[in-house]
Each structure stands twice: as C-alpha cells, then as structure tokens.
SEPALO-377348 format. One record per atom (N, C-alpha, C): x, z, y; residue in one letter; atom name. Coordinates in steps of 0.1 Angstrom, whole numbers, plus 5000, padded with zeros to 4 digits. Example, Ala and Ser with C-alpha at 12.3 -4.5 7.8 and 13.67 -1.06 7.14 Angstrom:
# residues 2
<rec><u>5132</u><w>5078</w><v>4943</v><residu>a</residu><atome>N</atome></rec>
<rec><u>5123</u><w>5078</w><v>4955</v><residu>a</residu><atome>CA</atome></rec>
<rec><u>5132</u><w>5078</w><v>4967</v><residu>a</residu><atome>C</atome></rec>
<rec><u>5128</u><w>5071</w><v>4978</v><residu>s</residu><atome>N</atome></rec>
<rec><u>5137</u><w>5071</w><v>4989</v><residu>s</residu><atome>CA</atome></rec>
<rec><u>5129</u><w>5079</w><v>5000</v><residu>s</residu><atome>C</atome></rec>
***
This chain:
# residues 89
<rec><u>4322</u><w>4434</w><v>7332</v><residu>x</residu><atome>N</atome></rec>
<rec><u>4318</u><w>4422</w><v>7341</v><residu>x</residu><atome>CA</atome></rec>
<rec><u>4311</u><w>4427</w><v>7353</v><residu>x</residu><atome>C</atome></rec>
<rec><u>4312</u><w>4420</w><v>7363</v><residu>x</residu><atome>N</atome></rec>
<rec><u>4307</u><w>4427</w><v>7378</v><residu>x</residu><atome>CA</atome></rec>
<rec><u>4303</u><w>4413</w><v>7386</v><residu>x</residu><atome>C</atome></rec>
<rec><u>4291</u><w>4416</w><v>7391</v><residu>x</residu><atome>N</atome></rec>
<rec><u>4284</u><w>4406</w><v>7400</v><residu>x</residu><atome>CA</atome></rec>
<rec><u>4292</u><w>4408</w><v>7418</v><residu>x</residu><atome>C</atome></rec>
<rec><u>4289</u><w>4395</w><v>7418</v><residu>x</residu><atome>N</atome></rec>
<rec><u>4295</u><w>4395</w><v>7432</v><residu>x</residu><atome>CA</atome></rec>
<rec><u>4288</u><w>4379</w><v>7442</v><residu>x</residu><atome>C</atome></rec>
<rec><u>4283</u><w>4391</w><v>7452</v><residu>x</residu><atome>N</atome></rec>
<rec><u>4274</u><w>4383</w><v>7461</v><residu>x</residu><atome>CA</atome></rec>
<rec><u>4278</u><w>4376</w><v>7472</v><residu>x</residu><atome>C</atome></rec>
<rec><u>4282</u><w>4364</w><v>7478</v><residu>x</residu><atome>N</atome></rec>
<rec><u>4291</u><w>4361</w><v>7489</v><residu>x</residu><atome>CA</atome></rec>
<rec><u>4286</u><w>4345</w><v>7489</v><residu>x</residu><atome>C</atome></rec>
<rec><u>4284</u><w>4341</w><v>7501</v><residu>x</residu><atome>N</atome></rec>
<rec><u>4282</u><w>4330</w><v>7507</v><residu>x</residu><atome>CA</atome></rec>
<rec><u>4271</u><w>4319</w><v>7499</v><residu>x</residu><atome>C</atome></rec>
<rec><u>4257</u><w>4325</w><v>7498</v><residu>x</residu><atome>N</atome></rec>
<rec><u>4244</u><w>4319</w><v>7488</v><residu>x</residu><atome>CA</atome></rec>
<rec><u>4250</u><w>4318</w><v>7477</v><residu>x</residu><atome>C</atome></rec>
<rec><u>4252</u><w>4327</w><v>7472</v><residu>x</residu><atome>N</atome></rec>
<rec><u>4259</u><w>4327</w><v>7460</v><residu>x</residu><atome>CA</atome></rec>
<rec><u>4260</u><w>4339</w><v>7451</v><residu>x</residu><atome>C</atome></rec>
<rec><u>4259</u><w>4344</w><v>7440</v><residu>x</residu><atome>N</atome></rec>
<rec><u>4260</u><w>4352</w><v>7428</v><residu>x</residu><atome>CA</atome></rec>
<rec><u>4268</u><w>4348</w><v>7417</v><residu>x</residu><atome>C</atome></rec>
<rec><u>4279</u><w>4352</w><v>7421</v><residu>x</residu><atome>N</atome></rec>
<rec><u>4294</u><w>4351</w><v>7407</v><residu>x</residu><atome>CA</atome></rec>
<rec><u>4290</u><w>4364</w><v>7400</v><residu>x</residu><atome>C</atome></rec>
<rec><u>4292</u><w>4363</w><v>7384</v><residu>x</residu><atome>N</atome></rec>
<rec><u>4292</u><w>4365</w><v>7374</v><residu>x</residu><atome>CA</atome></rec>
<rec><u>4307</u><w>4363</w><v>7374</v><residu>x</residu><atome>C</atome></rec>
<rec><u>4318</u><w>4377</w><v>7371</v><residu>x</residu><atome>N</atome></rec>
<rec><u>4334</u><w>4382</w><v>7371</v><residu>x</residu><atome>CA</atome></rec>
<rec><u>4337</u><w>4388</w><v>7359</v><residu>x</residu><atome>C</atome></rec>
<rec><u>4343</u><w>4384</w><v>7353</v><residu>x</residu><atome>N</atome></rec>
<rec><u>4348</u><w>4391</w><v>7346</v><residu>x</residu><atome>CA</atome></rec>
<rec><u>4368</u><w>4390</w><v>7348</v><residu>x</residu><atome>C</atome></rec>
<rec><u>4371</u><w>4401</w><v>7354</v><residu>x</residu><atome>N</atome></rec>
<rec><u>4383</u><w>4403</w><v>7360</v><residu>x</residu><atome>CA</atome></rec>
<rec><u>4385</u><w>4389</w><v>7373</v><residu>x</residu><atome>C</atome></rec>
<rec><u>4394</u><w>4383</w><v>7373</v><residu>x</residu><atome>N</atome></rec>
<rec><u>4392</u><w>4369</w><v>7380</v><residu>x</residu><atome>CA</atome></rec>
<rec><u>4384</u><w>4360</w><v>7378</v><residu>x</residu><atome>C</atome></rec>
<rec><u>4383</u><w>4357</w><v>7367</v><residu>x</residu><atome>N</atome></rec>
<rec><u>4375</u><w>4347</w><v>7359</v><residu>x</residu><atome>CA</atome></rec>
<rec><u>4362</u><w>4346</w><v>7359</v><residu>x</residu><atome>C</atome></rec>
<rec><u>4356</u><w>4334</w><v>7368</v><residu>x</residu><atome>N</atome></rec>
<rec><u>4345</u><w>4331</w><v>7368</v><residu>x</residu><atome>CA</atome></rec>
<rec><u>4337</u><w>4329</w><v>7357</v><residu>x</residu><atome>C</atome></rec>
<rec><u>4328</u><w>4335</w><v>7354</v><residu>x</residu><atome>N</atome></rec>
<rec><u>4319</u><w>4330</w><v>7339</v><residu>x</residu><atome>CA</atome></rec>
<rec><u>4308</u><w>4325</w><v>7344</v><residu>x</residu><atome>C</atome></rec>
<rec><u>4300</u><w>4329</w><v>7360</v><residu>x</residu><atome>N</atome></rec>
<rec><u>4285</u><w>4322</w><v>7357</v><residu>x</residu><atome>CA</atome></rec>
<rec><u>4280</u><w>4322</w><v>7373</v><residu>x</residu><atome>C</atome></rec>
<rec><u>4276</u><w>4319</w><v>7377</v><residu>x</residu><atome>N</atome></rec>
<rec><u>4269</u><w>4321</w><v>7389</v><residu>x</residu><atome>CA</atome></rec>
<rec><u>4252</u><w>4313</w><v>7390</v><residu>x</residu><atome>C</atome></rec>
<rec><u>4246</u><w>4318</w><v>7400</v><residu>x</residu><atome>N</atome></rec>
<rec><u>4230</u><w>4313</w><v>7408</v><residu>x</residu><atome>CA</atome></rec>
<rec><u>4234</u><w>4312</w><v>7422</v><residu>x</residu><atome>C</atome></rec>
<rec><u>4229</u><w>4298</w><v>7425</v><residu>x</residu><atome>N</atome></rec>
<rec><u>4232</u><w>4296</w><v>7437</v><residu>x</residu><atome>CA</atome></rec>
<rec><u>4217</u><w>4294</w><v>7449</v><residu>x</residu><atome>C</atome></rec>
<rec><u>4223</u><w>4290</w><v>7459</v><residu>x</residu><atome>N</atome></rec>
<rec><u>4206</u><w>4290</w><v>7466</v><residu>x</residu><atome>CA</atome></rec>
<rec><u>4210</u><w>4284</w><v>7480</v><residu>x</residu><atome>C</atome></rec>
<rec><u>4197</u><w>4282</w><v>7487</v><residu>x</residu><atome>N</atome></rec>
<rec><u>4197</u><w>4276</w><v>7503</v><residu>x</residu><atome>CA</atome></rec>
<rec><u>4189</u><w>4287</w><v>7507</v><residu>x</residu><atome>C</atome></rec>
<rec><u>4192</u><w>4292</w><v>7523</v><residu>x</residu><atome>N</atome></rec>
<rec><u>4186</u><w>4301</w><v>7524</v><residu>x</residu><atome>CA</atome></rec>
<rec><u>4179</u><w>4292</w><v>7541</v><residu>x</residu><atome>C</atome></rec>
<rec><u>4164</u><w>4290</w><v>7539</v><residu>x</residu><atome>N</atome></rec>
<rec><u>4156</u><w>4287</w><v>7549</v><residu>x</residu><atome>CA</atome></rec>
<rec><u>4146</u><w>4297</w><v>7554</v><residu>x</residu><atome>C</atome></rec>
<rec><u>4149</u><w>4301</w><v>7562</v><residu>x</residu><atome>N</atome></rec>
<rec><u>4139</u><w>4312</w><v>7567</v><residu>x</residu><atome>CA</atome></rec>
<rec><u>4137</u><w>4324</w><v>7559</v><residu>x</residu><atome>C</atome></rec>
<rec><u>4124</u><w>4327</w><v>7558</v><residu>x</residu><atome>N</atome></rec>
<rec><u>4125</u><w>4336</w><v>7546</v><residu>x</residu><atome>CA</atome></rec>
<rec><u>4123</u><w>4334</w><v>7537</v><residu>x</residu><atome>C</atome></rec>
<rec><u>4126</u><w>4318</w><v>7529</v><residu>x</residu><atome>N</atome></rec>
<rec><u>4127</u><w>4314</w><v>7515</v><residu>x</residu><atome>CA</atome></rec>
<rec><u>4144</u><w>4314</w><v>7509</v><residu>x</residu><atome>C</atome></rec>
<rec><u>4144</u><w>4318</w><v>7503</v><residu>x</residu><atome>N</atome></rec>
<rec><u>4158</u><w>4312</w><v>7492</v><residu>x</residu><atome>CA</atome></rec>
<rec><u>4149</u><w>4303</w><v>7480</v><residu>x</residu><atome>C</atome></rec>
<rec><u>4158</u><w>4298</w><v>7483</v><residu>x</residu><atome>N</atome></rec>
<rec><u>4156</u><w>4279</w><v>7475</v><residu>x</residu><atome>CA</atome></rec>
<rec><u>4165</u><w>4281</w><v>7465</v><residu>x</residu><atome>C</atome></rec>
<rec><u>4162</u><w>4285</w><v>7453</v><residu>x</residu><atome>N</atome></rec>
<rec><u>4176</u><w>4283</w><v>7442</v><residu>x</residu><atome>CA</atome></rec>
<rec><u>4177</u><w>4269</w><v>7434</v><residu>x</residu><atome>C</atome></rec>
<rec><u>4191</u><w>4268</w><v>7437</v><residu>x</residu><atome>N</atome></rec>
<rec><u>4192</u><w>4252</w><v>7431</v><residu>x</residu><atome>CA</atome></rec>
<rec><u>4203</u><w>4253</w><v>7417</v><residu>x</residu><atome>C</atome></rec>
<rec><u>4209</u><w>4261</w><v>7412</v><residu>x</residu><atome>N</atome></rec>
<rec><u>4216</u><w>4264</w><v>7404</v><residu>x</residu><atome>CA</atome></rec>
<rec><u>4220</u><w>4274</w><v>7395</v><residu>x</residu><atome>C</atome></rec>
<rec><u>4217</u><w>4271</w><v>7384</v><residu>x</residu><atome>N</atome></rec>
<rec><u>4221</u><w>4282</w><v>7373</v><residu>x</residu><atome>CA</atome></rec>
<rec><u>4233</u><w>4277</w><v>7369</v><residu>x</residu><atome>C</atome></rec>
<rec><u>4238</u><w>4284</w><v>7365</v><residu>x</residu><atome>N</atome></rec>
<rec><u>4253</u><w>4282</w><v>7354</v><residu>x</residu><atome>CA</atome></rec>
<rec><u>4260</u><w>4295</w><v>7348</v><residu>x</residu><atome>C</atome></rec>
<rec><u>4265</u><w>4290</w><v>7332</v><residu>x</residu><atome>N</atome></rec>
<rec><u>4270</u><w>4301</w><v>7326</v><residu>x</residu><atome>CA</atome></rec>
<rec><u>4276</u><w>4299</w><v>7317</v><residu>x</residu><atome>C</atome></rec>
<rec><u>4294</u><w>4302</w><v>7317</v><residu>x</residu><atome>N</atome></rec>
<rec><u>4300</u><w>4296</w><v>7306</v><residu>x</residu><atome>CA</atome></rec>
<rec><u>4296</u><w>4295</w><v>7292</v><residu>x</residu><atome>C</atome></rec>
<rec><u>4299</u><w>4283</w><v>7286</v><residu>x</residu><atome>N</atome></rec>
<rec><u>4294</u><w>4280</w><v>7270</v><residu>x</residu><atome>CA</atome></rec>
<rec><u>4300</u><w>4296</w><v>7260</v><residu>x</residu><atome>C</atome></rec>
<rec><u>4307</u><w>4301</w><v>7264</v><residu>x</residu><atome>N</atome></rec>
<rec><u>4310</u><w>4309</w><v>7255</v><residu>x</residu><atome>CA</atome></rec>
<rec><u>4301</u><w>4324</w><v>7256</v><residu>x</residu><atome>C</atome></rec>
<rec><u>4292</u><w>4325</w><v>7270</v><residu>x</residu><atome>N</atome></rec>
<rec><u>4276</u><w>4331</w><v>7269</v><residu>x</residu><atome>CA</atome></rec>
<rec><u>4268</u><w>4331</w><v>7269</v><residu>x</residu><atome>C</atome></rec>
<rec><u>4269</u><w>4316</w><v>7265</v><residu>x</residu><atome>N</atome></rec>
<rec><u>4256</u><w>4309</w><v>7261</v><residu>x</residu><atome>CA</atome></rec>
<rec><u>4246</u><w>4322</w><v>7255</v><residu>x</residu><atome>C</atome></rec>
<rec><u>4237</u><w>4323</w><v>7251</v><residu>x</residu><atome>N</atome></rec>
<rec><u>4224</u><w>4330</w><v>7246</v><residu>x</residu><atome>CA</atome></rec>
<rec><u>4228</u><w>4342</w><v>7244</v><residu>x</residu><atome>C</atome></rec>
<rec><u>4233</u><w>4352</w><v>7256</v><residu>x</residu><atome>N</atome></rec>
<rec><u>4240</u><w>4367</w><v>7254</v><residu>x</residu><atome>CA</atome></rec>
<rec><u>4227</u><w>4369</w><v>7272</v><residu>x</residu><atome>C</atome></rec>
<rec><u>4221</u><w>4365</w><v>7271</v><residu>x</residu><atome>N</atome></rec>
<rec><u>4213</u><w>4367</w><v>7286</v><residu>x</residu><atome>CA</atome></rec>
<rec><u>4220</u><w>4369</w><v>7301</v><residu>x</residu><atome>C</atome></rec>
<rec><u>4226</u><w>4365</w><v>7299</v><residu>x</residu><atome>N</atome></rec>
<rec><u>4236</u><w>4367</w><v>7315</v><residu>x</residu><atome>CA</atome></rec>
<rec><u>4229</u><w>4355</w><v>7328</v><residu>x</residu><atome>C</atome></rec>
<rec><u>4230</u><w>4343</w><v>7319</v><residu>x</residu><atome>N</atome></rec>
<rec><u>4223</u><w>4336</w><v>7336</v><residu>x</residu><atome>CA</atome></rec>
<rec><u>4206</u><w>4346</w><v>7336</v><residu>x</residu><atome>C</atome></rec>
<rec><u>4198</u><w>4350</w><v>7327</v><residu>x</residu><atome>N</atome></rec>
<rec><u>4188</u><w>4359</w><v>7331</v><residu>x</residu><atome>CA</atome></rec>
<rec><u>4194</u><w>4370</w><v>7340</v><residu>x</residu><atome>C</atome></rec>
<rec><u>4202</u><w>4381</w><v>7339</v><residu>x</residu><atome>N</atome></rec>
<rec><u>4211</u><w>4386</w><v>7346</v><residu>x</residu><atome>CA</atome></rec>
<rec><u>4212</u><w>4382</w><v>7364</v><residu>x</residu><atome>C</atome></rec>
<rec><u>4219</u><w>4369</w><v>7361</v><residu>x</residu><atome>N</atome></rec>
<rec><u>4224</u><w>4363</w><v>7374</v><residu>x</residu><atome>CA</atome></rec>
<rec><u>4209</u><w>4361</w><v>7381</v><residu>x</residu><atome>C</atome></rec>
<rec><u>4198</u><w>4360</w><v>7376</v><residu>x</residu><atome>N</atome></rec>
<rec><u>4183</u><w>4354</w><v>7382</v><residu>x</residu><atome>CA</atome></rec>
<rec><u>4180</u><w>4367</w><v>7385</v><residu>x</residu><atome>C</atome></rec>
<rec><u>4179</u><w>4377</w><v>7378</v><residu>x</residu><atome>N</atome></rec>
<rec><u>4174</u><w>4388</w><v>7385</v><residu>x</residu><atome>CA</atome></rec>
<rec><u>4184</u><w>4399</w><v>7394</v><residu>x</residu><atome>C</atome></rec>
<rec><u>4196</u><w>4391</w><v>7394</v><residu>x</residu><atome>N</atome></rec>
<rec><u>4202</u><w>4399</w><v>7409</v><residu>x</residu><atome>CA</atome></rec>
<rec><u>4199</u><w>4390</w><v>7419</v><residu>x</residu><atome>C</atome></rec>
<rec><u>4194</u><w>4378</w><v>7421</v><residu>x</residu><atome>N</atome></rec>
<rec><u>4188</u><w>4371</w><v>7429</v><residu>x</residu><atome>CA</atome></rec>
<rec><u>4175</u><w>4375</w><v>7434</v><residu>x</residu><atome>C</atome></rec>
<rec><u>4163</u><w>4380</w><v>7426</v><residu>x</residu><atome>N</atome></rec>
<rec><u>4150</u><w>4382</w><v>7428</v><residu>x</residu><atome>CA</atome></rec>
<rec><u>4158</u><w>4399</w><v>7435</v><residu>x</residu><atome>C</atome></rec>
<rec><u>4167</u><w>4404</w><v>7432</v><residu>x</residu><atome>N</atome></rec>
<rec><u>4169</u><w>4421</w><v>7437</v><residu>x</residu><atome>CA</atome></rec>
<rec><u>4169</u><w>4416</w><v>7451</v><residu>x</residu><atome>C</atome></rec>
<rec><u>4179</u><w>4411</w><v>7454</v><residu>x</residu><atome>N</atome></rec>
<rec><u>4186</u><w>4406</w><v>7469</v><residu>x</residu><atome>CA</atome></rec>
<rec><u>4174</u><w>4401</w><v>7474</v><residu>x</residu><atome>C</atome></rec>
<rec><u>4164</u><w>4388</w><v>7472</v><residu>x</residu><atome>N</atome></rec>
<rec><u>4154</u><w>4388</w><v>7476</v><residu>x</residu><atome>CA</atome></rec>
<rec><u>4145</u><w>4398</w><v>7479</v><residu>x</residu><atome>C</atome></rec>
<rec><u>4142</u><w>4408</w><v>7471</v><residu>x</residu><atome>N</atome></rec>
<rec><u>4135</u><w>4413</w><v>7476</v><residu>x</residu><atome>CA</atome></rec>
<rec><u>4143</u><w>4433</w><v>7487</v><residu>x</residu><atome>C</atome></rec>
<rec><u>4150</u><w>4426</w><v>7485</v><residu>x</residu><atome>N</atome></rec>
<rec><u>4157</u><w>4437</w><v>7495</v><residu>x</residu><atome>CA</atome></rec>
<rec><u>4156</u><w>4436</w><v>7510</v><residu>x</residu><atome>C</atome></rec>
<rec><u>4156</u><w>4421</w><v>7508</v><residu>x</residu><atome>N</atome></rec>
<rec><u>4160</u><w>4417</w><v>7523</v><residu>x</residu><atome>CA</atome></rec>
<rec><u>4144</u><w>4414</w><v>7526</v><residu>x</residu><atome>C</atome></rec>
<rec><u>4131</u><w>4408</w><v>7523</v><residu>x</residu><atome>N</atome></rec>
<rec><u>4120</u><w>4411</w><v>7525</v><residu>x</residu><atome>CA</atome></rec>
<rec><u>4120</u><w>4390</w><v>7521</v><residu>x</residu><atome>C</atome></rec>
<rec><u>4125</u><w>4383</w><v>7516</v><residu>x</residu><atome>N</atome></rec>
<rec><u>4125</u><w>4372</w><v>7512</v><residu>x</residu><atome>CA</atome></rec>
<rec><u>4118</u><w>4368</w><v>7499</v><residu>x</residu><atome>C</atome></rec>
<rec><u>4112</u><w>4353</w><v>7499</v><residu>x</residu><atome>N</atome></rec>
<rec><u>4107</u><w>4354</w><v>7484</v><residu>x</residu><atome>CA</atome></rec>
<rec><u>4118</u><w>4337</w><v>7479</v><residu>x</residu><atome>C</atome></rec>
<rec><u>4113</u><w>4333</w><v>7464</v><residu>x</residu><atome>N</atome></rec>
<rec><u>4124</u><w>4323</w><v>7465</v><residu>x</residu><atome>CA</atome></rec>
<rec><u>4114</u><w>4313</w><v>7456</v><residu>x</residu><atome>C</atome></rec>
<rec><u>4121</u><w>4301</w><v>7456</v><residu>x</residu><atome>N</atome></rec>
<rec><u>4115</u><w>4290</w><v>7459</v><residu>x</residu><atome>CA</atome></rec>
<rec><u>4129</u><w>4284</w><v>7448</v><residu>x</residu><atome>C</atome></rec>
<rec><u>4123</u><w>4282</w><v>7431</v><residu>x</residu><atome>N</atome></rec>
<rec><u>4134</u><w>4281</w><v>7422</v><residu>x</residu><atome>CA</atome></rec>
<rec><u>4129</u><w>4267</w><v>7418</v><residu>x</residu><atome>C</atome></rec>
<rec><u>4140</u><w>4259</w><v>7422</v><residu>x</residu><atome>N</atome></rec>
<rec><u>4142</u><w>4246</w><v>7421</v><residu>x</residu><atome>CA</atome></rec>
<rec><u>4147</u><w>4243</w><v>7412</v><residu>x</residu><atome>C</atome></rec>
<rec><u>4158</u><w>4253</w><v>7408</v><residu>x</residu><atome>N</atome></rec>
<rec><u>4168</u><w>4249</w><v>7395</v><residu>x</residu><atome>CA</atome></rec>
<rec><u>4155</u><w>4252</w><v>7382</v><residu>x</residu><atome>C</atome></rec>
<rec><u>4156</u><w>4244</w><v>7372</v><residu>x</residu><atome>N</atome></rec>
<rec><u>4145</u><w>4244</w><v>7360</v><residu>x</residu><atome>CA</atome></rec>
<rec><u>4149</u><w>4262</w><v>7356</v><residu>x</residu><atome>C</atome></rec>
<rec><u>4160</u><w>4266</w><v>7348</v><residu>x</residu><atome>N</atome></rec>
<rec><u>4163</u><w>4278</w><v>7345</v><residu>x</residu><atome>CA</atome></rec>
<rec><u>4160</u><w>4285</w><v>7351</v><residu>x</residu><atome>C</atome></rec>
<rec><u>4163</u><w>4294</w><v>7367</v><residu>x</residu><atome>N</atome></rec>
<rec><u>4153</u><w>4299</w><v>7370</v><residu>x</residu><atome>CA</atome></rec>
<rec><u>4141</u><w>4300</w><v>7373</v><residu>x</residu><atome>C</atome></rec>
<rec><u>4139</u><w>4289</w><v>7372</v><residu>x</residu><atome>N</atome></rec>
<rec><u>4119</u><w>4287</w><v>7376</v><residu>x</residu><atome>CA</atome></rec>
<rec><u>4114</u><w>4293</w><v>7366</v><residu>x</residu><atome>C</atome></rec>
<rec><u>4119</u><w>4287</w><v>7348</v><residu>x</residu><atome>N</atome></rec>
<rec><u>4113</u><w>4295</w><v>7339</v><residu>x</residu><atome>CA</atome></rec>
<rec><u>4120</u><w>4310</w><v>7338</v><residu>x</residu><atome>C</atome></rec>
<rec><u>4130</u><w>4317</w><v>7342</v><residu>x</residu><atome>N</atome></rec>
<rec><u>4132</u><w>4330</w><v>7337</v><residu>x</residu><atome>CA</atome></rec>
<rec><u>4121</u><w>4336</w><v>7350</v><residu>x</residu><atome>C</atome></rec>
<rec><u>4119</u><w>4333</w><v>7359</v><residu>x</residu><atome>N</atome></rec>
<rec><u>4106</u><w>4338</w><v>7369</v><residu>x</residu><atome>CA</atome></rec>
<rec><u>4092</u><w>4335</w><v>7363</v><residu>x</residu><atome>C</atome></rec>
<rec><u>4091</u><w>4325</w><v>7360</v><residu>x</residu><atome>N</atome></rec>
<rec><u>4077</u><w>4327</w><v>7356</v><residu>x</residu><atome>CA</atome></rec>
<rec><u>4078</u><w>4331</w><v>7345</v><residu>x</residu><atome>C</atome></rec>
<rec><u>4082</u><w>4331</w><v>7332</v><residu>x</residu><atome>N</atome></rec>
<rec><u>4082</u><w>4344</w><v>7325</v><residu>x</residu><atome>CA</atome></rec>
<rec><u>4081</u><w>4355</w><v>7323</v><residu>x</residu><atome>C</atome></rec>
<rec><u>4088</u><w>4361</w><v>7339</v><residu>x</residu><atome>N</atome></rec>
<rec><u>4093</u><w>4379</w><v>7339</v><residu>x</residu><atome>CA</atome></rec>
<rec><u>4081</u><w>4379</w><v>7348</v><residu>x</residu><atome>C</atome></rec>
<rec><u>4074</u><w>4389</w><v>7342</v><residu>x</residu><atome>N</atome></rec>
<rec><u>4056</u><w>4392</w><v>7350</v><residu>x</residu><atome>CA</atome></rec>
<rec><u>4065</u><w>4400</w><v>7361</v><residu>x</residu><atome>C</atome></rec>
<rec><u>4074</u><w>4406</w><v>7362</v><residu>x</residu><atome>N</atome></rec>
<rec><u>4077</u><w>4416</w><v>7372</v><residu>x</residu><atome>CA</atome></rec>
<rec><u>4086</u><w>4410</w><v>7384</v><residu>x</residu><atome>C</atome></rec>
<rec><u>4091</u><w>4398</w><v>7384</v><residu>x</residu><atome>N</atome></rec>
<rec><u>4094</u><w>4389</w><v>7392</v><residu>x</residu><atome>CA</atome></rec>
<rec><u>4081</u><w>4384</w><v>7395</v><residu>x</residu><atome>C</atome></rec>
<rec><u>4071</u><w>4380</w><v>7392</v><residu>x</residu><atome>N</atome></rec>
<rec><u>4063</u><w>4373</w><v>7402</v><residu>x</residu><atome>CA</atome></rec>
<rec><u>4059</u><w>4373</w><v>7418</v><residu>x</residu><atome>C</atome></rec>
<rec><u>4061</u><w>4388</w><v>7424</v><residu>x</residu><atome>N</atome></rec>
<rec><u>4061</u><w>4390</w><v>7434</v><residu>x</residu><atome>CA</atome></rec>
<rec><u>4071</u><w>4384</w><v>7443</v><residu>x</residu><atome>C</atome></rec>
<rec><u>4081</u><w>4383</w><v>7440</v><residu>x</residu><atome>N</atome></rec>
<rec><u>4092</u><w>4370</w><v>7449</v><residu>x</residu><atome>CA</atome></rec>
<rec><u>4088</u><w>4355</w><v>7455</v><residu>x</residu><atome>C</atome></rec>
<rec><u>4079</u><w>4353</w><v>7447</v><residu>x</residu><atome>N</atome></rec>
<rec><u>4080</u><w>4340</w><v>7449</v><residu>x</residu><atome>CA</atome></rec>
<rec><u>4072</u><w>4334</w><v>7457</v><residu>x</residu><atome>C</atome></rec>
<rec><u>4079</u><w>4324</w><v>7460</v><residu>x</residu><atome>N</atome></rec>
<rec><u>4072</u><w>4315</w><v>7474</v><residu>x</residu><atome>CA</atome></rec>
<rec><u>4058</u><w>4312</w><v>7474</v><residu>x</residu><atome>C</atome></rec>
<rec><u>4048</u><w>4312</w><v>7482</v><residu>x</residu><atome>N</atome></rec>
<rec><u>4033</u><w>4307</w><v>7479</v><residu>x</residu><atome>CA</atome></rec>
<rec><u>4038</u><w>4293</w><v>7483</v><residu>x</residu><atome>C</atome></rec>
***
C-alpha cells in the first residue's frame, strides 16, 4: 500500500484502488482537517491512524500546525502525546 499526497489530500493506494484518505483546508499556516475515511474492510487494522500521522508529518515539514475538525482525527491527536506539537493554539 502507498500513500499519496496531492491537492489537501492523503490517498491511502493500494495499486489503483482507493482504500482511505484525510483530507484538510489549508488557511495560512493552519490545516483544518475535515475528513477521515477508510474502507470497511480496514476497519480496525490502523490505517486511518496511518493516514493522521502522514498528515501531522506534512504538517510539520512545512512549519504548519492543524486544526482537526474531523472527530477521528481530533482523537488520534490528542491521544498520540507525540503529535501534540502540531496543533493549533
């Protein structure tokens, strides 16, 4: 499977086939994530965690923090003590 980053967006590949993506609005230097998703059949195999923390990477690559709207990743962030640094005051 192979992540792929393109237009506020994080696809989750597996050959063509889309299985999952995090999506986001990018304001300034916040990313706003508004979207988790992850096919039913990876359901509880941790991949939308996966998809959240190639989000918090890209965040903090680019010098951005984010602002997680969508419920899912709000809690996979405040959970991961080592994400907390990303995020929006």
């Amino acid at each position: 499977m192979d992540f792929q980053h393109q237009d506020n967006r994080i696809t989750l590949l597996d050959g063509p086939e889309e299985l999952g993506f995090v999506s986001y609005q990018e304001n300034g230097d916040v990313l706003t994530i508004d979207h988790t998703e992850v096919a039913p059949k990876l359901s509880g195999q941790g991949m939308g965690k996966q998809l959240v923390g190639k989000l918090v990477e890209h965040a903090r690559n680019d010098g951005k923090s984010l602002d997680p709207q969508c419920p899912y990743a709000k809690t996979v962030i405040e959970r991961t003590e080592e994400y907390q640094d990303v995020l929006a005051k």
